[in-house]
N, C-alpha and C positions, 0 to 999 in steps of 0.2 A: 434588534436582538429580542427574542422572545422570553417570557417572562422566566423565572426560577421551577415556580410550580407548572408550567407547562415543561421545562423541561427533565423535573422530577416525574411528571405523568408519562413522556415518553420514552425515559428510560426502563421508569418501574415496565409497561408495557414491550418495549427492547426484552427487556432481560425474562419475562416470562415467555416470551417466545425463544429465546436460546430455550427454556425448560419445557415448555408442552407442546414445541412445532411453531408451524408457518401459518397457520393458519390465520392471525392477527392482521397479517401482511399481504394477504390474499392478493394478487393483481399489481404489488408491490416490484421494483424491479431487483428490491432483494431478496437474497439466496442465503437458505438454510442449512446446514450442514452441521452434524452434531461431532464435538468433537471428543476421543478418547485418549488423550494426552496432554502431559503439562506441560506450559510452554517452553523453550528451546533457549530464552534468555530472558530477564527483567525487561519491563516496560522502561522504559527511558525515552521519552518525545523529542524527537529532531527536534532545536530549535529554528524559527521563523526563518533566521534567517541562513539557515544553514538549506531547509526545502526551499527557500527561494534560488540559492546557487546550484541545488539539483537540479533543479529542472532550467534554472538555466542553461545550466551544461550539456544539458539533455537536449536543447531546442526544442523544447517541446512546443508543440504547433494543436490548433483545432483539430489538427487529421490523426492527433495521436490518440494509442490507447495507453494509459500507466497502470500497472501496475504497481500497486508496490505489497510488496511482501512483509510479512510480522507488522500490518497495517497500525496499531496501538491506535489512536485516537481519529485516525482519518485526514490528518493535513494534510497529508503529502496529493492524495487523490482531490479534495475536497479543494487543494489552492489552484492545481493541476486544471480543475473545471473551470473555479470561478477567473482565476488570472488569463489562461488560454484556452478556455471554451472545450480541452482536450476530457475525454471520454478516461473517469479512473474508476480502478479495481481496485478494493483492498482487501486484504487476506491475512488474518487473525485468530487462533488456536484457543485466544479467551474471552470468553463471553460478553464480559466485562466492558472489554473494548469496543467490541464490535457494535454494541450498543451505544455508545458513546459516539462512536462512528457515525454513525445511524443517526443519532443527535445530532451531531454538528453540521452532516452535511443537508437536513431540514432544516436545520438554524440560518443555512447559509443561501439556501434556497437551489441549493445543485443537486435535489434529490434523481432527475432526469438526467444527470449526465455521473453519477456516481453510483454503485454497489458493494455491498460492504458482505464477505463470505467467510463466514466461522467455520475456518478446517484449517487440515495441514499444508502449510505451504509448500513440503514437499510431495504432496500430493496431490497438489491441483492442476490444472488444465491451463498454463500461461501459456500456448500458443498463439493469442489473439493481441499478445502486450508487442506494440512497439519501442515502450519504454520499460522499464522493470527497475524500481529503487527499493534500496536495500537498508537496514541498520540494523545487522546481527551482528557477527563476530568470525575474526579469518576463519577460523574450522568450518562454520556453515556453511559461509560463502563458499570454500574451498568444496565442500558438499555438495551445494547448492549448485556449483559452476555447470556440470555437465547435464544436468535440465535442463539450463539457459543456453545452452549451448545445442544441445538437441532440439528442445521447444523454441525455441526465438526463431526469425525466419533473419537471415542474414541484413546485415545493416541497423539492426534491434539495438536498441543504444540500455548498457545497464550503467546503473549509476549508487554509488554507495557509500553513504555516511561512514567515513573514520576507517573501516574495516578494507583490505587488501584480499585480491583472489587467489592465493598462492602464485605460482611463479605467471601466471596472467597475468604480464603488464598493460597499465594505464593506459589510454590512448591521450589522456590529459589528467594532471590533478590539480588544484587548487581547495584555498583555504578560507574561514572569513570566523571570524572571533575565536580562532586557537582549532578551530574543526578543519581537520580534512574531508576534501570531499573530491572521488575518485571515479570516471568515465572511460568505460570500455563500450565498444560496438563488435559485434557478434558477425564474427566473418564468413565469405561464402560457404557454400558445405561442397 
């Protein structure tokens, strides 16, 4: 694990690049995007072991790409690389995080197979996720559903901490320390 003050140096450096651009990052395989709204829910971090039965659920494999939306601190993508080598996105509205993000997955050595993009997750470009995990709230998701459903290519597995897609039922759910945790796959078009 890298030291305190290394990782207070690249935060402080994180977070001035949320404020005067990309430039810091140059050649970097993270994406800049500024964003003009406050977040859609509080920060709340899946626990361990709750992204570990996501992406169980998910079969996430080397060939995947994850997503996961309202990214907060980076686990989900950052455990996604280092457990099964799979290729993740995270997508985060506050600065804060994404920097943090940014941190952990340097810390963890998966900067090559992880990117961390401060925008709205309703307006981002997920057509390239085979996975897509969630921890918002029914109304988003219920929001949220017909992006995934237009942008996902069929067989796209989404997967979502506690929260339900409106009348979108589960193709499976399970639980593990009082959490639900909810898998749907994205059918032909």
């Amino acid at each position: 694990m890298r030291s305190m003050l290394q990782r207070r140096r690249f935060l402080r450096a994180a977070l001035a690049t949320a404020v005067t651009g990309p430039e810091l990052f140059a050649g970097s395989p993270w994406v800049y995007a500024q964003s003009w709204r406050s977040p859609d829910v509080i920060y709340l971090p899946t626990p361990n072991p709750v992204v570990d039965l996501m992406l169980e659920m998910a079969a996430v494999t080397s060939r995947d790409v994850v997503y996961d939306l309202g990214c907060g601190d980076g686990r989900i993508p950052v455990t996604a690389a280092q457990r099964y080598g799979a290729h993740g996105v995270g997508i985060d509205i506050n600065p804060a995080r994404i920097a943090e993000a940014r941190w952990n997955a340097h810390d963890a050595r998966v900067e090559d197979k992880v990117k961390f993009i401060e925008g709205d997750l309703f307006e981002a470009d997920i057509s390239e996720a085979t996975v897509v995990t969630l921890y918002l709230l029914n109304a988003l998701n219920a929001r949220l559903r017909p992006k995934l459903l237009k942008e996902l290519k069929p067989g796209a597995r989404v997967v979502s901490h506690a929260f339900h897609m409106g009348d979108w039922a589960p193709e499976k759910t399970d639980g593990i320390h009082g959490s639900e945790v909810f898998l749907w796959r994205v059918p032909g078009h």
